[in-house]
ROFI-213107 format. One record per residue (C-alpha): residue number from 0; residue in one letter; x, y, z. Coordinates in Angstrom, 2 decimals, m for minus. Example, Ala and Ser with C-alpha at 12.3 -4.5 7.8 and 13.67 -1.06 7.14 Angstrom:
BEGIN
- 0, A, 12.30, m4.50, 7.80
- 1, S, 13.67, m1.06, 7.14
This chain:
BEGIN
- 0, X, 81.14, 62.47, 90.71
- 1, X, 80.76, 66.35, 92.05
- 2, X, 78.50, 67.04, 94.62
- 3, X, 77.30, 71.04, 94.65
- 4, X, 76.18, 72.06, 97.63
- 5, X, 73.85, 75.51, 98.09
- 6, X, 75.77, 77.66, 100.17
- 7, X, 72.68, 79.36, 101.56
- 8, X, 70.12, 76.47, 101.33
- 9, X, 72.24, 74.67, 103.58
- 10, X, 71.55, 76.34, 106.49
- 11, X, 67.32, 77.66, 106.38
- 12, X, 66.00, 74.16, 107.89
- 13, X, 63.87, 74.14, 111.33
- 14, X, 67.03, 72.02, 112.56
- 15, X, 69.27, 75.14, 112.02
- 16, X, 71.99, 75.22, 115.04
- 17, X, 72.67, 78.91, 114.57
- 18, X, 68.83, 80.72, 114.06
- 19, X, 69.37, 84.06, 112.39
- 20, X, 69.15, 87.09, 114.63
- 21, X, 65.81, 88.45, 114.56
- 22, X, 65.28, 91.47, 112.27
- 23, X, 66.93, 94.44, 114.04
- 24, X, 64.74, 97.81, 115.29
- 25, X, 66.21, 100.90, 114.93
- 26, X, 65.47, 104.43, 113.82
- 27, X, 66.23, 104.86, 110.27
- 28, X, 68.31, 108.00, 109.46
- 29, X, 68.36, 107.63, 106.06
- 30, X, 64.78, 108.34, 103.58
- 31, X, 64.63, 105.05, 101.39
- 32, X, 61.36, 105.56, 98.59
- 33, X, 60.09, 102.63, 96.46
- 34, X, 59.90, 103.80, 92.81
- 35, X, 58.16, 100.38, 91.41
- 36, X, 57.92, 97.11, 91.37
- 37, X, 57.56, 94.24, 88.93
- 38, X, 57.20, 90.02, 88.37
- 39, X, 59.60, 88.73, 85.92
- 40, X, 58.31, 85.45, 86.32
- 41, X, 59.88, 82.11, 88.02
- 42, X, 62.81, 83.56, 90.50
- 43, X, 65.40, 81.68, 91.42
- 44, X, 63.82, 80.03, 94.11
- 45, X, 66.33, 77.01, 95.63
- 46, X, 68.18, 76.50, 92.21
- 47, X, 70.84, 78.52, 93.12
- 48, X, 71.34, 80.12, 89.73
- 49, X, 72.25, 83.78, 89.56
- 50, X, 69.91, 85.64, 87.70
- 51, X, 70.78, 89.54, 88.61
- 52, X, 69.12, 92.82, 87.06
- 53, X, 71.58, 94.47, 84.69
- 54, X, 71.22, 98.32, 83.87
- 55, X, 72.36, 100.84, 80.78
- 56, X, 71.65, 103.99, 79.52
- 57, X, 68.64, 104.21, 81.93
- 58, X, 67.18, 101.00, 80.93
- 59, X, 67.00, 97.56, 83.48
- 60, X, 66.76, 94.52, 81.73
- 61, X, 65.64, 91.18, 84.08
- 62, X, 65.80, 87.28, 83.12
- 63, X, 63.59, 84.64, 84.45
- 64, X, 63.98, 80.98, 85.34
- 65, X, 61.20, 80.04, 82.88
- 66, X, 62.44, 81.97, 80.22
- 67, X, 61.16, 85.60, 80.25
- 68, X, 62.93, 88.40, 79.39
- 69, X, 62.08, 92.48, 80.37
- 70, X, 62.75, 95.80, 79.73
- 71, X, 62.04, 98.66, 81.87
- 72, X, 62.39, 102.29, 82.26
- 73, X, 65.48, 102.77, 85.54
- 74, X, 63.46, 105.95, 87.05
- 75, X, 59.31, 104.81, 86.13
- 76, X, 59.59, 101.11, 85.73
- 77, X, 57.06, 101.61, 82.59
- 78, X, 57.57, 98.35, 80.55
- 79, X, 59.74, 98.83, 77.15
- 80, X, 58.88, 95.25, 76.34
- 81, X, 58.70, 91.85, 78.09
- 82, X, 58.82, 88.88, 76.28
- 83, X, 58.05, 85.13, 77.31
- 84, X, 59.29, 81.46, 76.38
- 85, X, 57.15, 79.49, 78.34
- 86, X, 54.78, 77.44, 77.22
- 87, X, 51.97, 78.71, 75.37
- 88, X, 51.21, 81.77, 72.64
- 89, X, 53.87, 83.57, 71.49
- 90, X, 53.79, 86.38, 70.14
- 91, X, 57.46, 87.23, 69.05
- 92, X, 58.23, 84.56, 66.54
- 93, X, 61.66, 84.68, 67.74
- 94, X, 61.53, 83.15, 71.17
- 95, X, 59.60, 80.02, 69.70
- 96, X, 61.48, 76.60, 70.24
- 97, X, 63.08, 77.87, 73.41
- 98, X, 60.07, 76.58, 75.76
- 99, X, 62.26, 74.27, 78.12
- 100, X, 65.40, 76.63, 78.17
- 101, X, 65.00, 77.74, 81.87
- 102, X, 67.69, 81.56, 82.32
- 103, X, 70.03, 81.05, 84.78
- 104, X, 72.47, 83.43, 84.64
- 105, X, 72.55, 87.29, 83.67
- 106, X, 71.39, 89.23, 81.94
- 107, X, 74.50, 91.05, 80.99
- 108, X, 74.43, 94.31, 78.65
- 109, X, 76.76, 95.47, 76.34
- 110, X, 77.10, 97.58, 72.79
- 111, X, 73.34, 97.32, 72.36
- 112, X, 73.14, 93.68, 73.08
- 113, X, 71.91, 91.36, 75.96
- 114, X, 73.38, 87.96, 76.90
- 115, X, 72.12, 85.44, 79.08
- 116, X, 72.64, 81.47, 79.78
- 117, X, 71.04, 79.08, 80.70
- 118, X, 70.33, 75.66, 82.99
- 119, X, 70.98, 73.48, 79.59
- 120, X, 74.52, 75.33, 78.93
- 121, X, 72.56, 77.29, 76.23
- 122, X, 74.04, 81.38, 75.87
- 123, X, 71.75, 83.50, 74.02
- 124, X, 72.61, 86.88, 72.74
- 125, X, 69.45, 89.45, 72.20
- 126, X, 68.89, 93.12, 70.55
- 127, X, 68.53, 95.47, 73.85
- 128, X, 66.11, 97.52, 71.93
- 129, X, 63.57, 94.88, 71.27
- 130, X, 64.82, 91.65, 72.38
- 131, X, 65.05, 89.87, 69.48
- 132, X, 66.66, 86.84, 69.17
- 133, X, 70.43, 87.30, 67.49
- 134, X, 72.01, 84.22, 68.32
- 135, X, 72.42, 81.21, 70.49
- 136, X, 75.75, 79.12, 71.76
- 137, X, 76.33, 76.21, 73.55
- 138, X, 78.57, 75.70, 76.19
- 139, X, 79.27, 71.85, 78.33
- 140, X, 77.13, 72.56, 81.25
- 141, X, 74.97, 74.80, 83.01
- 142, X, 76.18, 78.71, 82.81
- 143, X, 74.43, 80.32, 86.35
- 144, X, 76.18, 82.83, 86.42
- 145, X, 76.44, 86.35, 84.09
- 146, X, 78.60, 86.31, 80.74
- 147, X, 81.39, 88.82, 80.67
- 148, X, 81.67, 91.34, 77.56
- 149, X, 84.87, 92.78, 76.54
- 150, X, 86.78, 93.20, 73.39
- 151, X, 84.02, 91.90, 71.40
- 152, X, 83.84, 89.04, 72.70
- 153, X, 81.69, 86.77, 75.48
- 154, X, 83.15, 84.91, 78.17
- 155, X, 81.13, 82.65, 79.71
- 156, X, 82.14, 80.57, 82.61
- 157, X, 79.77, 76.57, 82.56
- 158, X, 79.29, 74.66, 86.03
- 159, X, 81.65, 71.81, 84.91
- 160, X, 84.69, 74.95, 85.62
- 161, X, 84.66, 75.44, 81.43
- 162, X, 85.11, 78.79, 80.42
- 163, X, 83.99, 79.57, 77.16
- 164, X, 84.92, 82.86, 74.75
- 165, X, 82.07, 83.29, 71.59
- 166, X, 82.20, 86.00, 69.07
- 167, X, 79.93, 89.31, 70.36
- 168, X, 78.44, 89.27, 66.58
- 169, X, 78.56, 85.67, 65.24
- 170, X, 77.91, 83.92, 68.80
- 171, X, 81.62, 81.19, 66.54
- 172, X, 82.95, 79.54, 69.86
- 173, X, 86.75, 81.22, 69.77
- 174, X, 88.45, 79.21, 72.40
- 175, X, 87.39, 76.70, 75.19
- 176, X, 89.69, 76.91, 79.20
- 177, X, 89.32, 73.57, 80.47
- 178, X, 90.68, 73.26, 83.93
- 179, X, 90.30, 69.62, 84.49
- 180, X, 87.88, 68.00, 87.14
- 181, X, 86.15, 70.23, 89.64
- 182, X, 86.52, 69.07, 93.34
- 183, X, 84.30, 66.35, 94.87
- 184, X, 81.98, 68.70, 97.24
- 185, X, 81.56, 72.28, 96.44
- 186, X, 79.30, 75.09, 97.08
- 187, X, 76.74, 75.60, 93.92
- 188, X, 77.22, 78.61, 92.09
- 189, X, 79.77, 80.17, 90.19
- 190, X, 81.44, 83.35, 90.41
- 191, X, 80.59, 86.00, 87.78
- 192, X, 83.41, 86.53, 85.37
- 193, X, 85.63, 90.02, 85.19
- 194, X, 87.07, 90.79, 82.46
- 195, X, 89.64, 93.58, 82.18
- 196, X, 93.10, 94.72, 81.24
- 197, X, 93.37, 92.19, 78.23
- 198, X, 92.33, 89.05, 81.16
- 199, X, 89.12, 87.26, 82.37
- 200, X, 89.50, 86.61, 86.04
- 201, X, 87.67, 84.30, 87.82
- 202, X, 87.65, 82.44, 91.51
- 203, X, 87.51, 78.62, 90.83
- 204, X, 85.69, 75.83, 92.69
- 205, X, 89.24, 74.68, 94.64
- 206, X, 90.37, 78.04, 95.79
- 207, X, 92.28, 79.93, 93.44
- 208, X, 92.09, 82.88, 91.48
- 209, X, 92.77, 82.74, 88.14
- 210, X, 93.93, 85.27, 85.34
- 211, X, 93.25, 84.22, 81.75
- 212, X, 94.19, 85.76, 78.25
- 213, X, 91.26, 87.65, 76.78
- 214, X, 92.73, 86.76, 73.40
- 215, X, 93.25, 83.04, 73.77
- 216, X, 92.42, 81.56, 76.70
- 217, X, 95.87, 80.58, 78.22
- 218, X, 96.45, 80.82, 81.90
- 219, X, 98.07, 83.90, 82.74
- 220, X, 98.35, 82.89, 86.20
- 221, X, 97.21, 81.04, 89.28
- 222, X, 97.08, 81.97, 92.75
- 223, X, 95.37, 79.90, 95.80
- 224, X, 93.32, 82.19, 98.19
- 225, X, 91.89, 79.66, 100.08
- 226, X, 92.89, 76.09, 101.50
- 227, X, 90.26, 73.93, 102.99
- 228, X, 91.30, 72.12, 106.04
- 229, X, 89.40, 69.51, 107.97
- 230, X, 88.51, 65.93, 108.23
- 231, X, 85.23, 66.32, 106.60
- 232, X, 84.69, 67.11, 102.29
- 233, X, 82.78, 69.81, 103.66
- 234, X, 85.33, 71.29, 106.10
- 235, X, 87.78, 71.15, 103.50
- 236, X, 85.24, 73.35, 100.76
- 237, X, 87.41, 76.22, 99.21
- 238, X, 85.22, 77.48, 97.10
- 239, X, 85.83, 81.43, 95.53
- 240, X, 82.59, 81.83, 93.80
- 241, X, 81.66, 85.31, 95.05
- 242, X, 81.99, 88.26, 93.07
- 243, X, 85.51, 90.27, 91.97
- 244, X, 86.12, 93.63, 92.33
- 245, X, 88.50, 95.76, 90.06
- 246, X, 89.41, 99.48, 92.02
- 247, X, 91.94, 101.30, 92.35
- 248, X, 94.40, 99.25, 89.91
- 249, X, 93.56, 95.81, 92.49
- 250, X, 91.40, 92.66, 92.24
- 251, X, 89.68, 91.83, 95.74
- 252, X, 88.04, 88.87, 96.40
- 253, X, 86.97, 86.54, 99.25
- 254, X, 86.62, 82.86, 99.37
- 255, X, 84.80, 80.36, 101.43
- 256, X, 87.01, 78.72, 104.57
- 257, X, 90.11, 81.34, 103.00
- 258, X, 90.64, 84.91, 103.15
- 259, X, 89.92, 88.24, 101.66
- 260, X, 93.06, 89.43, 99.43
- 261, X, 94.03, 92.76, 97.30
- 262, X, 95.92, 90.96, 94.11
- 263, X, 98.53, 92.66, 91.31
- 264, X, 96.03, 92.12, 88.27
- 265, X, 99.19, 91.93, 86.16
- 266, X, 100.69, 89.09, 88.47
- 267, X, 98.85, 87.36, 90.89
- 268, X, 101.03, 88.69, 93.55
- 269, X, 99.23, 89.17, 96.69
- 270, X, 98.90, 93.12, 98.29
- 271, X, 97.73, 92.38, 101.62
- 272, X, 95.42, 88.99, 103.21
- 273, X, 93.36, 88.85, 105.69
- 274, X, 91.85, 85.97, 107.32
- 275, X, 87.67, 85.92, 106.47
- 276, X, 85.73, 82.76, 105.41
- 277, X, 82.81, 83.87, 102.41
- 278, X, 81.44, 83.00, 99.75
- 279, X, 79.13, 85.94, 98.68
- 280, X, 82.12, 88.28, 97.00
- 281, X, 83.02, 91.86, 98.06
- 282, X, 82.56, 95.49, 96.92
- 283, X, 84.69, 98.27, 97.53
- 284, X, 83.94, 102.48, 98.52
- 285, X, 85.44, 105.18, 99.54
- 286, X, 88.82, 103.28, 100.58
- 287, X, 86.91, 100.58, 102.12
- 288, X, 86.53, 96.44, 101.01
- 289, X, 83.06, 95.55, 102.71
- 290, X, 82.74, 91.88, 102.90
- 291, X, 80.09, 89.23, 104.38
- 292, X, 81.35, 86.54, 106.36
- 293, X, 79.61, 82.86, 106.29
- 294, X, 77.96, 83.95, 109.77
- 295, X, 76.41, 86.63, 107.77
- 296, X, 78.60, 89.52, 109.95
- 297, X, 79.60, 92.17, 107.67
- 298, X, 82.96, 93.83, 107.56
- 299, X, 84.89, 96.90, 106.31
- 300, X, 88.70, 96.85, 105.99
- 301, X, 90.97, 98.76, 104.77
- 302, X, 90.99, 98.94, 100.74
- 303, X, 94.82, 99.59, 101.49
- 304, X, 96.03, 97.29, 103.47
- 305, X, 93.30, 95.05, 104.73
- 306, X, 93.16, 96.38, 108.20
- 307, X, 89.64, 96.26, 110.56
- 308, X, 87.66, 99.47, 110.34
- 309, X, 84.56, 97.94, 111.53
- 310, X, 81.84, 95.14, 112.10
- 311, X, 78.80, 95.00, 111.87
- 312, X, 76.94, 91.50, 113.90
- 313, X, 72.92, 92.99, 114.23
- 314, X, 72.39, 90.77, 111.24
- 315, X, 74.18, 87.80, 111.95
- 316, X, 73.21, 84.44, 110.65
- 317, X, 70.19, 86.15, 108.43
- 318, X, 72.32, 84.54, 105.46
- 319, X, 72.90, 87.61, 103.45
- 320, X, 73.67, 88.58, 100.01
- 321, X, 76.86, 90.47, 98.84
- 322, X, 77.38, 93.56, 99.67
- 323, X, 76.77, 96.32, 97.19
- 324, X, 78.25, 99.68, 97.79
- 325, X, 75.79, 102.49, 97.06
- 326, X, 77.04, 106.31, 96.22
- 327, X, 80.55, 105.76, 98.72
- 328, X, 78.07, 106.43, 101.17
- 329, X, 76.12, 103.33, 102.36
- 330, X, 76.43, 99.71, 101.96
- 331, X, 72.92, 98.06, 100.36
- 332, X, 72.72, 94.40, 101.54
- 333, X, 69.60, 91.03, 101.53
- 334, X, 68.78, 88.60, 103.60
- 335, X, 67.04, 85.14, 103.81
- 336, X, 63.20, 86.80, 104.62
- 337, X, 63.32, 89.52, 101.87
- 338, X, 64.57, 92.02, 104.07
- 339, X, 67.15, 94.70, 102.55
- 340, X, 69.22, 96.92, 104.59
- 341, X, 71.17, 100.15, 104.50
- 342, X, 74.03, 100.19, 105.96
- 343, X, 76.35, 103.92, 106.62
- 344, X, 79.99, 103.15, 105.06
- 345, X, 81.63, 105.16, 107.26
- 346, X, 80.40, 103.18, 110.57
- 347, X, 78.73, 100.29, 109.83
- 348, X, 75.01, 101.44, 111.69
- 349, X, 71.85, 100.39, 110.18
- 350, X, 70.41, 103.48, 108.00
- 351, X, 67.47, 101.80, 106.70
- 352, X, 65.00, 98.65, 105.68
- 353, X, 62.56, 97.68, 103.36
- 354, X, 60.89, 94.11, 102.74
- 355, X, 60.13, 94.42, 99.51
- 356, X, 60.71, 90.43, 98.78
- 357, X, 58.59, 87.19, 99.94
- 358, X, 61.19, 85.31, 100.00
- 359, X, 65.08, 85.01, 100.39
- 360, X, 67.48, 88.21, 98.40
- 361, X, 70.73, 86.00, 97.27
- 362, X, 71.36, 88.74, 94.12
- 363, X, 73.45, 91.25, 94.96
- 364, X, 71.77, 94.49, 94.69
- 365, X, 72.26, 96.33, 91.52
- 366, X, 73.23, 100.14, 92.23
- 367, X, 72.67, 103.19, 89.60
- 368, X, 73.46, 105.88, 91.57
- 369, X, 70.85, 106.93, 93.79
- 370, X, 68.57, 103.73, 92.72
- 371, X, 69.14, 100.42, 94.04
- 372, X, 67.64, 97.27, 92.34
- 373, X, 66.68, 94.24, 94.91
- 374, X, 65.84, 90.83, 93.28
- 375, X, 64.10, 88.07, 95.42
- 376, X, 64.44, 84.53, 94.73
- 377, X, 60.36, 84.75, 94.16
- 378, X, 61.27, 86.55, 90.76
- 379, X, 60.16, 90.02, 91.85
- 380, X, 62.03, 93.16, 91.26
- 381, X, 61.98, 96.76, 93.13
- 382, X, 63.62, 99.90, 92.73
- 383, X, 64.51, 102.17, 95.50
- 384, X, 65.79, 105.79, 95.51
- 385, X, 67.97, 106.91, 98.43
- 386, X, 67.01, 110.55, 99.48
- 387, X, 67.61, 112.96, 102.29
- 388, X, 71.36, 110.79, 102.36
C-alpha cells in the first residue's frame, strides 16, 4: 500500500515545531493594482490537487473541485461563460451526468481546446470558445495535476505514476508508461508534465527525472536527482513533483530531500547540481533559477552554473508556493495565509504584498506579462497588474 503525504498540510497544525515567520513590514517599491476578482467554486482546499488558472489569446480559463468551469476576459475579468456540474439545473446539456466528477488538475489550453482531469482518473477535453463538452478519457487513477499538449496529442500523468498519451481530436488512448509500483510514503501531488523536443518529461515519486518518447511512450532516459536517506519512510521521501522548466536549451528542476540540477534534454546528463531540498518546482529569469526550499527560504542561483546569487529568509516557514518569475524583473510567490509577495530578481528584497486569498496559495502564480493570476485553495481567483516597475 502507498501512503501520500501533503507536503504542505503536514506542517499548518497548532503543534507546528517551526511557526512561520510573521508576515514581513516593509515599504513597497513596486505599484501592485487589483484588476478583479472571481469564485470558481470549491478550491482546492486540503485535497492537494492542482487546479491552476491557464491563459491564451487574452482569455483565463479556471477549473473547480466541484466541477465548474470559467471563462474570463485577462485585462476586465468580464465573464465569457461559466458553466457548472454540480448538482442541480443545468443549463448546458453537455455537462449533465458529470455531477460527482470533482476537477483536479488543469485546466490546460491548447489549439482552441481545454483539458482537464479529474479525482476519478476522468480527462475531459472542452471547446475554449464555449465549453462544450468534446470528449472524455479515462486514465487508472486520479490525474491532479495539468495535461500536457503537444503534437496533437495529451499526456496526462495519473497518481498511481501512469502516464497516459490520448488523441487531441478523438480523446483514442495511444499508449499507456507504466513505471511499476510507486514508493511506500510519498508527498501527494504530482508534477505537471513538459512536453518538448519530441519528449514528455516528468519528476517521478522516487527521485528521478524522466524523458519519454512523445511518439510512443518508451523511456528515453532516467536520471536520479534525489536520494532519500534516513531511518525513517519519511526521511527517506524523494519525491520530484514540482514543476520543470525548459530555458535556454536546459531542463531545471528541484526535488524534495535532493538537489536543484540543469539537465541535457537530449541526454539526461547533468550541467551543474546543487544541493537544495523542495518540492514546489523552479522558474527561471534573466539568467537566474529561483527556487523554494522546504523551509520556505527562497533562492536564486546561477541559471549557468548553479552558483548562490542570493537568499531570501523574511518568509521562512510561511510554506510557500513555487516561484513564478514575472517580466525578468520580479519573482511573484504565496503563502499558507493568502498572502502573495513580490519579490525584485535582481536582489531578492520584498517589492510588494497583497492578501487577496482567505486561505492558503499552493498554485503557482500564473504570469501574462504585466498580470499575475493568484489562486487560493478557497477557489478564488485575482488578477494583478504590476505598474510603476
Amino acid at each position: 500500500a502507498t501512503l501520500v503525504v501533503s507536503g504542505c498540510g503536514l506542517f499548518k497544525s497548532k503543534d507546528n515545531i517551526h511557526p512561520p515567520k510573521p508576515v514581513p513590514r516593509f515599504t513597497a517599491t513596486l505599484e501592485v493594482k487589483q484588476l478583479w476578482n472571481h469564485g470558481i467554486g470549491d478550491g482546492a482546499g486540503l485535497s492537494g490537487v492542482r487546479l491552476r488558472p491557464a491563459v491564451s489569446a487574452g482569455v483565463v480559463y479556471a477549473a473547480s473541485t466541484n466541477g465548474g468551469l470559467a471563462a474570463w476576459k485577462l485585462d476586465s475579468g468580464a465573464t465569457l461563460w461559466s458553466h457548472s456540474s454540480g448538482s442541480g439545473w443545468h443549463p448546458f446539456g453537455w455537462f449533465k451526468g458529470r455531477e460527482h466528477d470533482h476537477f483536479a488538475g488543469g485546466p490546460s489550453v491548447a489549439d482552441g481546446m481545454l483539458f482537464v482531469g479529474t479525482q476519478k482518473g476522468g480527462v475531459y477535453a472542452f471547446e475554449a470558445k464555449t465549453g462544450k463538452e468534446l470528449w472524455r478519457a479515462q486514465a487508472s487513477s486520479e490525474v491532479i495535476s495539468a495535461p500536457a499538449i503537444a503534437g496533437g496529442k495529451v499526456f496526462v500523468r495519473s497518481n498511481d505514476g501512469h502516464v497516459f498519451a490520448f488523441d487531441e481530436q478523438t480523446g483514442k488512448q495511444l499508449w499507456l508508461y507504466d513505471r511499476g509500483d510507486v514508493p511506500a510514503l510519498s508527498l501527494r501531488g504530482n508534477g505537471t508534465l513538459l512536453a518538448v523536443n519530441g519528449a514528455v518529461f516528468f519528476g517521478s515519486d522516487d527521485g528521478k527525472l524522466v524523458a519519454l518518447s512523445q511518439a510512443d511512450g518508451s523511456t528515453l532516459w532516467s536520471v536520479p536527482i534525489a536520494g532519500g536517506e534516513g531511518r525513517t519512510d519519511i526521511e527517506r521521501i524523494d519525491d520530484s513533483d514540482g514543476r520543470l522548466v525548459f530555458a535556454n536549451g536546459k531542463l531545471y528542476v528541484d526535488a524534495y530531500h535532493g538537489n536543484v540540477m540543469a539537465v541535457d534534454p537530449a541526454n539526461g546528463r547533468t550541467l551543474w547540481s546543487r544541493p537544495l531540498s523542495g518540492y514546489t518546482g523552479v522558474d527561471e529569469g534573466a539568467g537566474k533559477v529561483v527556487a523554494v526550499d522546504d523551509a520556505s527560504n527562497i533562492w536564486a542561483l546561477d541559471a549557468s552554473n548553479g552558483g548562490d546569487l542570493w537568499k531570501q529568509d523574511k518568509l521562512e516557514w510561511r510554506w510557500l508556493s513555487a516561484p513564478a518569475v514575472q517580466m525578468d524583473k520580479y519573482i511573484v510567490i504565496g503563502d499558507l495565509q493568502g498572502y502573495v509577495y513580490w519579490l525584485d530578481l535582481a536582489n531578492g528584497e520584498l517589492a510588494a504584498k497583497e492578501h487577496p486569498a482567505g486561505s492558503a496559495i499552493v498554485a503557482r502564480p500564473l504570469i501574462a506579462g504585466d498580470i499575475a493570476l493568484i489562486e487560493g485553495d478557497d477557489g478564488s481567483i485575482t488578477a494583478y497588474r504590476v505598474s510603476g516597475g
